[in-house]
C-alpha positions in Angstrom: -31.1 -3.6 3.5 -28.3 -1.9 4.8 -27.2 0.1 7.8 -29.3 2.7 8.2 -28.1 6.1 7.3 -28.4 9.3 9.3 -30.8 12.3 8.3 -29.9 14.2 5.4 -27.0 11.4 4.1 -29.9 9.1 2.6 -28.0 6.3 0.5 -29.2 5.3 -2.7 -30.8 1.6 -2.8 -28.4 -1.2 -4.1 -30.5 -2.1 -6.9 -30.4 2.1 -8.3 -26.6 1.9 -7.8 -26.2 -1.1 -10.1 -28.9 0.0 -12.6 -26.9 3.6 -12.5 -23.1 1.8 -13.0 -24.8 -0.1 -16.3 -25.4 3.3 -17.9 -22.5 4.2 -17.5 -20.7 0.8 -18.4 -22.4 0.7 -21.4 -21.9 4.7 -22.4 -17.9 3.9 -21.4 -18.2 0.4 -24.3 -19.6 2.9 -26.8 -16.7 5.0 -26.4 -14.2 2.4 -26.3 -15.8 0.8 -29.2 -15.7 3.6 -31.4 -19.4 4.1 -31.5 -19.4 7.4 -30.3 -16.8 9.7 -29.8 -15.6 13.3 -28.5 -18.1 15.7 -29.8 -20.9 13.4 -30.8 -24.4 13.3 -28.6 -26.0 10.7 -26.8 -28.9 8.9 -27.4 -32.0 10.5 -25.5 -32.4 9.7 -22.0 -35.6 7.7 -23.5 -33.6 5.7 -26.0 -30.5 5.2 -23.7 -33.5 3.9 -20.5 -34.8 1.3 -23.1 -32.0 0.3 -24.6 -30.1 -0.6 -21.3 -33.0 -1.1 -19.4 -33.0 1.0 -16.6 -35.2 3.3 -15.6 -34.9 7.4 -16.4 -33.9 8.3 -13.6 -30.8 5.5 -13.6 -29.6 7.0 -16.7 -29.7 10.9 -15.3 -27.3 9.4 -12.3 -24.9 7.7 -14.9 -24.7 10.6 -17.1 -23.9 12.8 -13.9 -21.5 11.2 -12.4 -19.7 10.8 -16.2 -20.1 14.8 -16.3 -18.4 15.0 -13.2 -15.3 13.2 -14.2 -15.4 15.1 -17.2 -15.9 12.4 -19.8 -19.3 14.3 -21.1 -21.1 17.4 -20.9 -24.6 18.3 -20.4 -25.9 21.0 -22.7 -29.3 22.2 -21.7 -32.3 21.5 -24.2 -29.4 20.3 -26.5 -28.5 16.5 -24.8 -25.3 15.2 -23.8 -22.0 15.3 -25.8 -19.0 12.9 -25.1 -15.9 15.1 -24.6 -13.4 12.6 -24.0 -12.4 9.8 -25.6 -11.0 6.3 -25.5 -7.0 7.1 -24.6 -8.2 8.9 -21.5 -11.0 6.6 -19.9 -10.4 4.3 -17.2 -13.2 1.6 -16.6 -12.5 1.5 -12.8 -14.4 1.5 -9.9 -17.1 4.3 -10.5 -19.2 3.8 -6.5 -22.2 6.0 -7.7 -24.0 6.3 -4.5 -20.4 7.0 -2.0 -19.6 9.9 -5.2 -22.6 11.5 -4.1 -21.5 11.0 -0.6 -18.1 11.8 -1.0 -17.3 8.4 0.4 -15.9 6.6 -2.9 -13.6 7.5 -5.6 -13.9 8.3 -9.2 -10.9 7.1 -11.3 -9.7 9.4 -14.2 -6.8 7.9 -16.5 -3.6 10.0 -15.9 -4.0 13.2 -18.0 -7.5 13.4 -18.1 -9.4 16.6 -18.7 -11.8 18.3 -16.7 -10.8 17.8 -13.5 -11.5 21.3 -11.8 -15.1 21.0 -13.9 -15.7 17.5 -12.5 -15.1 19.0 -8.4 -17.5 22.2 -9.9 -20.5 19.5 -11.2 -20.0 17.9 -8.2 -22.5 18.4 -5.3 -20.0 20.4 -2.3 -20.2 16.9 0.0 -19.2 14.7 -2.9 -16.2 16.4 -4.4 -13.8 14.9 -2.0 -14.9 11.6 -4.1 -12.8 12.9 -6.8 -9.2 12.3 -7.1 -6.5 12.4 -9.7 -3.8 9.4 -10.0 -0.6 10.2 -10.6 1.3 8.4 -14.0 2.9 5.6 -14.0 1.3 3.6 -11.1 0.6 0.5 -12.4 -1.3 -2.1 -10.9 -3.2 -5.5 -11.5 -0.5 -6.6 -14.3 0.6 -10.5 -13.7 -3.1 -12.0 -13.9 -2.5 -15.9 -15.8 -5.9 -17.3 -15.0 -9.3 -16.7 -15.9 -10.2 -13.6 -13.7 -7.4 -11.9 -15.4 -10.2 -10.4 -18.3 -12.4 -9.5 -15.3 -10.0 -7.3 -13.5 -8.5 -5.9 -17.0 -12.3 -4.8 -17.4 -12.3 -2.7 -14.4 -9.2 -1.0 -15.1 -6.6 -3.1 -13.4 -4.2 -1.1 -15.2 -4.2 2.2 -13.6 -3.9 2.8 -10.6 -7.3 3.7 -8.3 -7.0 6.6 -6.0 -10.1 7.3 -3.7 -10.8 9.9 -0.8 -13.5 8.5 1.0 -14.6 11.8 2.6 -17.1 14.3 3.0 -15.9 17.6 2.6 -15.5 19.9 5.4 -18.4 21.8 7.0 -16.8 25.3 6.1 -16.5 24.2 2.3 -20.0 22.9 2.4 -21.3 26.7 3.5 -19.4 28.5 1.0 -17.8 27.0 -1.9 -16.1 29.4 -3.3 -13.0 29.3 -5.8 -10.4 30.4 -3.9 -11.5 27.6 -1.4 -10.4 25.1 -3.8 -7.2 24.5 -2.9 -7.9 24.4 0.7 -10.8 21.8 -0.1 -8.0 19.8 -1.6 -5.9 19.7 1.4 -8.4 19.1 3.8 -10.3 16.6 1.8 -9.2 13.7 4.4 -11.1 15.5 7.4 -14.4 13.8 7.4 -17.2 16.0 8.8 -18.2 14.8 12.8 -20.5 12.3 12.6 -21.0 12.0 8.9 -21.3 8.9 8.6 -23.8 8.2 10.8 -23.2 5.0 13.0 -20.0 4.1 10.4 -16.3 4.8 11.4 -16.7 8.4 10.9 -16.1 10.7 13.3 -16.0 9.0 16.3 -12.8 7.3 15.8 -11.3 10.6 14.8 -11.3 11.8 18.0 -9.3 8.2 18.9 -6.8 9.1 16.8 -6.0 9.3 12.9 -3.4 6.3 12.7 0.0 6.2 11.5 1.0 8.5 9.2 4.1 9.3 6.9 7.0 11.0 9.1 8.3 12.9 6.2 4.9 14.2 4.7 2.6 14.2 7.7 0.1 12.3 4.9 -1.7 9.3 5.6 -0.1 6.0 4.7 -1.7 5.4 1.5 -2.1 1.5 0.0 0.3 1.2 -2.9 0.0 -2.1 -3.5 -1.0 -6.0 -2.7 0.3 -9.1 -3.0 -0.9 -12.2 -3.3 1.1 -15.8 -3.1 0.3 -19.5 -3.0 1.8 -21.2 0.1 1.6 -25.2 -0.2 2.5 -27.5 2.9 2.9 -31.0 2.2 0.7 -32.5 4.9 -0.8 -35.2 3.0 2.2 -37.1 3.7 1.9 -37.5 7.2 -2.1 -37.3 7.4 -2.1 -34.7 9.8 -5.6 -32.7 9.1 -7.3 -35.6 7.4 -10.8 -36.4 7.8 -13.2 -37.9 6.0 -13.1 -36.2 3.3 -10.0 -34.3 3.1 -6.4 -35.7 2.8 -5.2 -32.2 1.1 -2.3 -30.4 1.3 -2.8 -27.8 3.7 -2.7 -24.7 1.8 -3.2 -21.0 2.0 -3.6 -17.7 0.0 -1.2 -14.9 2.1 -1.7 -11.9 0.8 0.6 -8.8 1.9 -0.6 -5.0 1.7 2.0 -2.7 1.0 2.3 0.9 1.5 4.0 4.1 0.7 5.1 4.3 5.0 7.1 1.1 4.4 4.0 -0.8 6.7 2.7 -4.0 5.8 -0.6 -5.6 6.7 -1.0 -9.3 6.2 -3.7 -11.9 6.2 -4.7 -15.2 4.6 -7.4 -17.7 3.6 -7.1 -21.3 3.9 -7.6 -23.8 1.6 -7.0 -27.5 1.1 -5.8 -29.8 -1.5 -5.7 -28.2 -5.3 -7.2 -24.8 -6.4 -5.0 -22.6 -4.3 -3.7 -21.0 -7.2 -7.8 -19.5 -7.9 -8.0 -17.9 -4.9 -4.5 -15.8 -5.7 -5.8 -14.7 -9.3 -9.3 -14.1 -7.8 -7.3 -11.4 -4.9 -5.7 -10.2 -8.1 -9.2 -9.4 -9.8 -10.2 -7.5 -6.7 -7.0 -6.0 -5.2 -7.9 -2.6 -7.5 -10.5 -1.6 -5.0 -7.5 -1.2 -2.1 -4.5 -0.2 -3.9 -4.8 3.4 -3.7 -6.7 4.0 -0.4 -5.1 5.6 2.6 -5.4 4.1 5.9 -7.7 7.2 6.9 -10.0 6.6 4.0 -10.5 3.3 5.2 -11.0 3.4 8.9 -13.8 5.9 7.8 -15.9 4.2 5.9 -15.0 0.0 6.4 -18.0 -1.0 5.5 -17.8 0.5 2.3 -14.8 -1.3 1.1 -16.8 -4.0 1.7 -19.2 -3.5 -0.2 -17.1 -2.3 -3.1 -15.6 -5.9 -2.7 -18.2 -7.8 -2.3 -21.3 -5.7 -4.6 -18.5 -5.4 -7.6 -20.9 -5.4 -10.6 -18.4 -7.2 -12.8 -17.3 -9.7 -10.7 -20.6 -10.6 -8.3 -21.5 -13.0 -10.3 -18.8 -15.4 -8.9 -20.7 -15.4 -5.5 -22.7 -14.0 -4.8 -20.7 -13.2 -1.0 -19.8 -16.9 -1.5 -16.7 -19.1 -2.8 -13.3 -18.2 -4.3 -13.8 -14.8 -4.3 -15.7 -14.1 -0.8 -12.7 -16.3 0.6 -10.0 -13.8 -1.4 -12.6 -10.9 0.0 -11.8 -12.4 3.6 -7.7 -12.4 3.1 -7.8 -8.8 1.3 -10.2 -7.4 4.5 -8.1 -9.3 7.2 -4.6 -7.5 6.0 -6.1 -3.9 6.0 -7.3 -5.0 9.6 -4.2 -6.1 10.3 -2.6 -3.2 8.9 -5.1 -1.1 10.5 -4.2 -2.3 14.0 -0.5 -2.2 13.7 -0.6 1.3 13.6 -2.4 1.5 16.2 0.0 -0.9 18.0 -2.6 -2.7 19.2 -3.7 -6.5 19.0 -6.4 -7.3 16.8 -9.0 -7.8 19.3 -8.0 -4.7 21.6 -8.9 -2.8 18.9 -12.1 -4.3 18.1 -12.5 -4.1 22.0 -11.5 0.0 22.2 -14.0 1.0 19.1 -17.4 2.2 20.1 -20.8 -0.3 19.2 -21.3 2.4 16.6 -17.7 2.3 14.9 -17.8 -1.5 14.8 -21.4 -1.9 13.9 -21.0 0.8 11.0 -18.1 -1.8 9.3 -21.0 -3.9 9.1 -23.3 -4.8 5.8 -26.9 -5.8 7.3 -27.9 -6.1 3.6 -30.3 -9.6 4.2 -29.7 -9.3 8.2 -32.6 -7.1 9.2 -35.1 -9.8 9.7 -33.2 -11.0 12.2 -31.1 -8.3 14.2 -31.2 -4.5 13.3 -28.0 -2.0 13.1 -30.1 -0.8 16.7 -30.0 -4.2 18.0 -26.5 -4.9 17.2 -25.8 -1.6 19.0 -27.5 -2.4 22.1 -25.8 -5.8 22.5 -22.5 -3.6 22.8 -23.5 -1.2 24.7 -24.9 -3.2 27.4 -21.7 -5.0 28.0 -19.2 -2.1 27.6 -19.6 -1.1 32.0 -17.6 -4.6 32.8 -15.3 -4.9 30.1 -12.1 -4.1 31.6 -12.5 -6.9 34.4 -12.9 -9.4 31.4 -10.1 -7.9 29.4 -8.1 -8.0 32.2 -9.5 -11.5 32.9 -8.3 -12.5 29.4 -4.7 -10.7 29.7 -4.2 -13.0 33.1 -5.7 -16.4 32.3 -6.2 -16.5 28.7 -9.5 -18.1 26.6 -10.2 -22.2 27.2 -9.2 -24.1 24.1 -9.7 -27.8 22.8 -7.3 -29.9 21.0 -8.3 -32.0 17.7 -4.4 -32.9 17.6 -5.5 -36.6 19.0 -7.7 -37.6 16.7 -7.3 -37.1 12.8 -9.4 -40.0 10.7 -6.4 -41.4 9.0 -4.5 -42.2 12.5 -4.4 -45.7 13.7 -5.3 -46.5 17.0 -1.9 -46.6 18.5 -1.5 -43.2 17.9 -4.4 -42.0 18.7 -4.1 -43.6 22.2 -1.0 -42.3 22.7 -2.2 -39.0 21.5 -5.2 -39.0 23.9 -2.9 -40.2 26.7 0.0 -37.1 26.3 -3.7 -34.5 26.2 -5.0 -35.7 29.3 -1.5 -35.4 30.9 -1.1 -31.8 29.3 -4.9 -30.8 30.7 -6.9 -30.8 28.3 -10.1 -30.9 29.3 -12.3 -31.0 26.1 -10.7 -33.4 23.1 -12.3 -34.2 19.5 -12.3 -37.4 17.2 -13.1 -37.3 13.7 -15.7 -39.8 12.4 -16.5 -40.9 9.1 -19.2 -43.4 6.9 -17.8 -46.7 8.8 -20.1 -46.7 11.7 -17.9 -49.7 13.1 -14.5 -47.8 12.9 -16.1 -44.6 15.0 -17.6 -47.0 17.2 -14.1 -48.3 17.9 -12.4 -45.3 17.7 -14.7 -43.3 20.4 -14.4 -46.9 22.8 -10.2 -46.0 22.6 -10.9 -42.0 23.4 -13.6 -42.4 26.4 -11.9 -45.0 28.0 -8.4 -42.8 28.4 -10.1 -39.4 28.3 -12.6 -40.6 31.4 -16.0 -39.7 32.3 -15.5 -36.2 33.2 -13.6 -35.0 30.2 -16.1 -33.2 26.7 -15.4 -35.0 24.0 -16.8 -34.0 20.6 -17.1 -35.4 17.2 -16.6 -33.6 13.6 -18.6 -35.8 10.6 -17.1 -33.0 8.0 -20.4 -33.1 6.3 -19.8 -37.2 5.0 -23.5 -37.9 5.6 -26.8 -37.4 5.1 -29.4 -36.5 7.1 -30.6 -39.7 7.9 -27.2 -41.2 8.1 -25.8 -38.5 10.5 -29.5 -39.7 12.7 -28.7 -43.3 12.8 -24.7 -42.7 13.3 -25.1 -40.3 16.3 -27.9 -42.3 18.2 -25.9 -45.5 18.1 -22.7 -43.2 19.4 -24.5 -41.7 22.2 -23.4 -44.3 24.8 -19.8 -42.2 24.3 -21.2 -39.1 25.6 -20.5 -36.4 22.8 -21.0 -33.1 23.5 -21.3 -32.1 20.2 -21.6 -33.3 17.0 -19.6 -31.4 14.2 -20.5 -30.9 10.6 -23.0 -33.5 10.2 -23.9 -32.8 6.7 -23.8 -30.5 3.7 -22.9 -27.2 5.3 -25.7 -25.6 2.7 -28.6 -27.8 4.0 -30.1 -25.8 6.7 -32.8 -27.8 7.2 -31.4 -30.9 7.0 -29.2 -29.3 10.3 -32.5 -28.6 11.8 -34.2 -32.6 11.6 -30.6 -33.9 13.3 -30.1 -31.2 15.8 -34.1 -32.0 17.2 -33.5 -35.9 16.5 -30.2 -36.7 18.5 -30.5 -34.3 21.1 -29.5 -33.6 24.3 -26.4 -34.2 21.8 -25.7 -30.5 19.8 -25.1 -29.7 16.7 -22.1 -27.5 15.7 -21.4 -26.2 12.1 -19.8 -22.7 10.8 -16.6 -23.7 9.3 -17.7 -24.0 5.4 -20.6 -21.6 5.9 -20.0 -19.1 3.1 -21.8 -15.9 4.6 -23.8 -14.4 7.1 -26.8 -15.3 5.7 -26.3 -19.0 6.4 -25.6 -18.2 9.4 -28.7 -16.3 9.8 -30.8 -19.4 8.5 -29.4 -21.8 11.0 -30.0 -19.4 13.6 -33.6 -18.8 12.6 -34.0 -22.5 12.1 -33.0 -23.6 15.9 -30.4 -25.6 13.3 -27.3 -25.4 15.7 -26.6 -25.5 19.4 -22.5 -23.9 18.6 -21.6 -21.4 15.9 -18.3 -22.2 14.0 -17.5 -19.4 12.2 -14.1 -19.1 10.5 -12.3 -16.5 10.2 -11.8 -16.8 6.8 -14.1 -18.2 4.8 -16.6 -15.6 5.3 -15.7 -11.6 3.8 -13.1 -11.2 7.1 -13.2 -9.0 10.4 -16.5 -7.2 8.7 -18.4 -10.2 8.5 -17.0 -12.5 11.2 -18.6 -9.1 13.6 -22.1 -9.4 12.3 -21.8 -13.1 12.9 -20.7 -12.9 16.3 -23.8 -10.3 17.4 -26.2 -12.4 15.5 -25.3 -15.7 17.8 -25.1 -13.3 20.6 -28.6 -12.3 19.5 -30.3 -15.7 19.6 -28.0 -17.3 22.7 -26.0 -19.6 20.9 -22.1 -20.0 21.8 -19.5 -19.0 19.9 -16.7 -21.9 19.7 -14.8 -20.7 16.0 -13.3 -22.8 13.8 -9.5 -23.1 13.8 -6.9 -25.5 12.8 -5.7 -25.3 9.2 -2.7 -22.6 8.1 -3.1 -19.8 10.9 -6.7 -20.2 11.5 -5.5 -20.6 15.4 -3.2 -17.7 15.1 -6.6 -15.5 13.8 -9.6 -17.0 16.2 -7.3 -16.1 19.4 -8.4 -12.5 18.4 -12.0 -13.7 17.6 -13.3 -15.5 20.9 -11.3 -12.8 23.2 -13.1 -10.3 21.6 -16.7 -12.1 21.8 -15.9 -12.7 25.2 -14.8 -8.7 26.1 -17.7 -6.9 24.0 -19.9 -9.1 22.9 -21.1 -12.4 25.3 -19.8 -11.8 28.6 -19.7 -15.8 29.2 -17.2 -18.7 29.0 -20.1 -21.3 29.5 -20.0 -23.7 26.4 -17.6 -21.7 25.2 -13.9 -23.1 24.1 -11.6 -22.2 20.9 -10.4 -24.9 18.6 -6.2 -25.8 19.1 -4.6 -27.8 16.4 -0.8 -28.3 17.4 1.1 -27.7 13.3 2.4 -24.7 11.5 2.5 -22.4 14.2 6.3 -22.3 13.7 6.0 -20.7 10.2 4.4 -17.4 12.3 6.0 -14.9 13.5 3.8 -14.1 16.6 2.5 -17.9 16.8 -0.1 -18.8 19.4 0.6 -20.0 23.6 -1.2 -22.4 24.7 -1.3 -21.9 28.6 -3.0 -24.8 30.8 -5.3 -25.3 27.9 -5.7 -22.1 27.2 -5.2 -19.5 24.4 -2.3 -16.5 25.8 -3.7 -13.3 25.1 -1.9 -12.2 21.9 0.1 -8.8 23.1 2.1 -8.1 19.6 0.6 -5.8 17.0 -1.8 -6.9 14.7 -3.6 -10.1 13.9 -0.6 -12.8 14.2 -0.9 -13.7 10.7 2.3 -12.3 9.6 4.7 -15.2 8.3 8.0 -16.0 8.5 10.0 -14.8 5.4 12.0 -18.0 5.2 8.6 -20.3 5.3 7.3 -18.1 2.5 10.1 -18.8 0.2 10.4 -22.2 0.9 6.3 -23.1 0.7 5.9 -20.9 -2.0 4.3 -23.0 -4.4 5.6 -24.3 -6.8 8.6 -22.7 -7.1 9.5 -22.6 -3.5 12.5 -24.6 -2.1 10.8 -27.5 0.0 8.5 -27.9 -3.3 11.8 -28.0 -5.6 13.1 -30.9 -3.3 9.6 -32.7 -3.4 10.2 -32.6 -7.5 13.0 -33.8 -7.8 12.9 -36.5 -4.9 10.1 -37.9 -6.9 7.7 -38.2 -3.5 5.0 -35.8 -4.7 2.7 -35.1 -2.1 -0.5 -36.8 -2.1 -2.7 -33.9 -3.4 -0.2 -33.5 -6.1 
């Protein structure tokens, strides 16, 4: 179920949209195919409903919206005729239900006909849906894996333009022709409060963002770039647990656009594979080359649906794996994109948006059962009278971190003492060891840690899901003379209620788990199930800012602390932003509440994180600090980039490699 729309802007259900994108799907292969071609007519509405299986009423939406972009005409008590064929049809993104809304955008190849007939069919609030590209804007071209036929499918070859936009209340009232061109030019003006509790018009009267000096236009998307970044940390061991030795890795993708701004963000990965994650931003980067910034910011959640509800490429998830991570990199650079031009840090613009602007980016398809669009409001609202004294709080002192610098599994003692010894000196109050099958070796290792940490100090322990159920039971009661606070990732990340049966055997020790959860729905299980006494989200893993949101009001919702995941390739440099921003709008308590620190990589930033006292520096700069350095990129690039060049030829491959 989704967010609930306003009076009068009733959204179709998922499962109508789909069924309505088949039709036309399979009317577009027809023409492609040579089946049918300009001047012949369809099937009947009867045939076309059985053959496709739909329902009637799913085929009159397809054959609309295909009359609209002018690829067939409607002839009453005569059928429907195809008026344009194969050289002139692009496959792309066709968003039935945000046509009708005027929220989406309907592709037409360059040169296409019937433009002025397709804004006539459509209904007045969704003919700022329709746009024409301009030639020659290529984009999608460089695909070498297997998503390559996926994107090429949607039309990765021309270039998707998209409004986003209901038209404006005078054209709505009187649409007549010498309107037209008016309409066109005041397409990007969404009506007030159109879209309901979305990004509509409330944050127009913030403020449009950054537009073009020369033009006065929005800045527009014109293209996005993903490349694989490789670090050789195998080699030293730093980040190994007990089931990762990997090369810390990463997917940085970079927005471009026509203002000469660039958003950034990332997704981390480990080991092999990094390369999937690039193609699979590839197969989806169509949906956001194209878009103005304005388009955007008024309807987030519906780029993330188009991302993540992609009836071509859903099937690689659902919301889940490769993809939903390359959804999370595509979603965190608009953000970030989004709040440079607002010169603003990440989380002060999450902080300066209203409960209804933030909790309209968010998809509560599968979420209603447990916390309502209403609900989510409410938990806003009631904390926005003290929120400057915590901002304010959080510009002064900063957020409490941990370090899990001291204790990596494939560390010998000596350095981990030493390691323990140089964080207690530094403050750190709250310190993590990694544990793994050997119950021996943790034994040993958590001996070493108390006995330098003392008493006082929280020390936790991550399992990176090495056991099962009744493993992590019989491991954890035989470490509880070590006082952990917390036990991390106990087993499989999927196996909610194997979380459940160790969280209620080994307390008063908790159970924390987030980092390899792959959407809000898990999280929403674990919640329901009493499963965890910490949520871990990452920043990453899950579909970005939008999701990461929901996640953060549904802990809020059942009284579980947020304490996100971090570490990894600017995972520290993103959750700064994260657990300010819970603590500002959303919990309004520090109390069992501290953000992971891992001390590597920070120098390849360009706005890397401060630790102050043990404690995360408010980030001041533009953005969401994932921007890199140019020089890093070049030289981590993989494989091709210079550090990986000297690792070839020195013969020392890297572990992973």
């Amino acid at each position: 179920m989704t967010n609930k729309p306003t009076a009068g802007d009733q959204e179709p259900a998922s499962d109508d949209i789909l069924a309505a994108e088949r039709v036309v799907m399979h009317i577009e292969r027809l023409i492609q195919d040579g089946h049918v071609k300009p001047g012949d007519r369809l099937p009947a509405e009867r045939e076309l409903a059985r053959q496709i299986k739909v329902s009637r009423p799913s085929v009159r939406a397809g054959l609309r919206s295909l009359a609209a972009v002018g690829i067939l005409e409607s002839r009453h008590g005569a059928g429907s005729f195809i008026t344009a064929g194969p050289p002139r049809l692009s496959t792309g993104p066709l968003n039935l239900s945000d046509v009708g809304r005027g929220r989406g955008h309907v592709r037409l190849a360059p040169g296409a006909p019937g433009l002025p007939r397709a804004r006539r069919a459509l209904p007045p609030r969704g003919r700022a849906g329709l746009a024409q590209p301009r030639a020659g804007r290529a984009g999608g071209d460089g695909l070498d894996h297997g998503l390559r036929t996926a994107a090429a499918h949607r039309g990765a070859g021309a270039r998707p333009q998209g409004v986003g936009r209901d038209a404006p209340p005078h054209l709505r009232r009187h649409p007549r022709p010498r309107r037209r061109a008016r309409a066109a030019r005041d397409e990007r003006a969404p009506r007030p409060g159109a879209h309901g509790p979305g990004l509509g018009g409330g944050l127009r009267a913030g403020g449009t963002g950054r537009r073009r000096p020369a033009t006065g236009e929005p800045m527009k998307i014109t293209g996005v770039r993903a490349r694989d970044i490789r670090f050789p940390t195998s080699r030293t061991l730093d980040g190994s647990d007990a089931l990762n030795v990997g090369d810390y890795s990463a997917t940085y993708v970079t927005v471009e656009t026509d203002g000469g701004g660039e958003g950034h963000g990332l997704t981390f990965t480990n080991g092999r594979g990094n390369e999937l994650t690039v193609a699979a931003v590839e197969a989806l980067k169509f949906h956001v080359v194209g878009l103005s910034l304005d388009e955007i910011k008024a309807d987030m959640r519906g780029l993330y649906r188009r991302l993540t509800v992609d009836p071509q490429l859903r099937w690689l998830g659902p919301e889940k794996g490769i993809l939903h991570m390359a959804t999370g990199a595509l979603l965190n650079a608009v953000w970030d994109l989004w709040a440079k031009a607002e010169k603003k840090p990440l989380w002060k613009l999450l902080v300066d948006l209203t409960p209804e602007q933030l909790v309209g980016a968010i998809d509560f398809s599968y979420l209603t059962d447990a916390m309502t669009p209403e609900q989510a409001v409410e938990i806003l609202r009631r904390r926005e009278p003290t929120r400057a004294a915590r901002e304010a709080e959080m510009r002064a002192k900063g957020y409490p971190a941990y370090t899990t610098s001291t204790g990596w599994l494939g560390y010998s003692d000596e350095k981990v003492r030493r390691l323990c010894q140089e964080a207690v000196a530094a403050g750190w109050t709250h310190i993590k060891m990694k544990v793994g099958q050997d119950l021996e070796t943790n034994r040993r290792r958590a001996g070493i840690i108390r006995s330098i940490i003392g008493p006082k100090r929280k020390l936790m322990m991550d399992a990176n899901q090495c056991w099962d159920v009744g493993e992590a039971v019989r491991q954890m009661r035989s470490l509880a003379e070590f006082d952990p606070w917390w036990i991390e990732e106990p087993t499989s990340p999927d196996d909610v209620v194997g979380h459940a049966a160790i969280a209620k055997a080994v307390a008063p020790i908790r159970v924390a788990t987030g980092e390899a959860c792959q959407n809000r729905v898990i999280f929403k299980q674990l919640l329901q199930a009493g499963a965890i006494g910490f949520c871990q989200v990452d920043s990453c893993r899950v579909g970005g800012v939008n999701e990461v949101v929901s996640i953060i009001l549904l802990a809020a919702r059942f009284g579980v602390p947020v304490c996100p995941h971090a570490g990894g390739v600017g995972l520290c440099e993103y959750v700064q932003h994260l657990a300010i921003f819970d603590y500002i709008a959303v919990s309004a308590s520090l109390e069992d509440r501290v953000c992971e620190y891992v001390d590597h990589l920070h120098e390849h930033f360009v706005d890397p994180v401060r630790i102050v006292d043990g404690r995360y520096a408010a980030p001041l700069a533009p953005g969401y600090s994932i921007t890199m350095k140019p020089e890093s990129l070049d030289a981590y690039e993989y494989p091709g980039g210079r550090e990986w060049r000297s690792v070839a030829a020195s013969g020392s491959a890297a572990r992973a490699y």
